[in-house]
N, C-alpha and C positions, 0 to 999 in steps of 0.2 A: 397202135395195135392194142388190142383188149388183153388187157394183165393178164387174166387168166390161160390166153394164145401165148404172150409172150412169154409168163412163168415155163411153159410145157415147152417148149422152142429152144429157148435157154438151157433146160435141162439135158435136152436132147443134145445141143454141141458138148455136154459137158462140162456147164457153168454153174450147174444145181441151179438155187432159184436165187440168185444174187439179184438186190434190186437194179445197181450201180456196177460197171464195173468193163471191165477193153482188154481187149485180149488182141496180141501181135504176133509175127513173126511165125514159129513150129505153130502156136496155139490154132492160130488161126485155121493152117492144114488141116490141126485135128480136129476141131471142128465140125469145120467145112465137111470133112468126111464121116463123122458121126451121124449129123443134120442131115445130110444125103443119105448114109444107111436108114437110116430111121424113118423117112420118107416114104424111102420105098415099099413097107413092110404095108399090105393092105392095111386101110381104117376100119375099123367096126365102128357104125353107126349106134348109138342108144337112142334113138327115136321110135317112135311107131311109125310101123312100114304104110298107116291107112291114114298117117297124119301128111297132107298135101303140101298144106301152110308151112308147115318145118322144114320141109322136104322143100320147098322152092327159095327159103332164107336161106338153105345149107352153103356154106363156104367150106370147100375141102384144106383141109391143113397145109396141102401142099401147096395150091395156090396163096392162103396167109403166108408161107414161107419164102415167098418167090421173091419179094423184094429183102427180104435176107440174106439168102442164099445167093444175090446178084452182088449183096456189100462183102459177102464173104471174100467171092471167087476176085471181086474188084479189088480188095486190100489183099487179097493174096498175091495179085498179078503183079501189082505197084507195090510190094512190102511194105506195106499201110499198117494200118489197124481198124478196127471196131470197135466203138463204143459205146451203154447205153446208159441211159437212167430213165427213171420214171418222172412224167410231168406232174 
């Protein structure tokens, strides 16, 4: 995942911008459900609405979130955890 998605994703469950760092057990919960508030709230584009090329690159936030949100709900089901760091 591209830092800059990842930094803002992080922040959203609640972990500010830690580069390193697993969060288990209540964390997780809270999380999970911040990540999913936050999700939902429409995106505002800063594109140009007559730029095409952008516009066909565009990945929405929630799709980048989607394989998170599946480790979330997974270490939540199985009392796991998550953890990440940077490569």
């Amino acid at each position: 995942m591209q830092s800059e998605v990842a930094a803002d994703l992080l922040a959203r469950m609640g972990q500010g911008s830690k580069l390193e760092g697993s969060i288990s057990g209540a964390a997780v919960v809270d999380a999970l459900a911040r990540l999913e508030a936050s999700l939902s709230e429409p995106e505002v584009l800063d594109s140009d609405p007559d730029d095409e090329e952008a516009e066909q690159e565009y990945v929405s936030l929630s799709a980048r979130a989607a394989p998170l949100l599946e480790m979330l709900k997974h270490a939540n089901s199985s009392a796991s955890y998550v953890m990440w760091k940077p490569e």
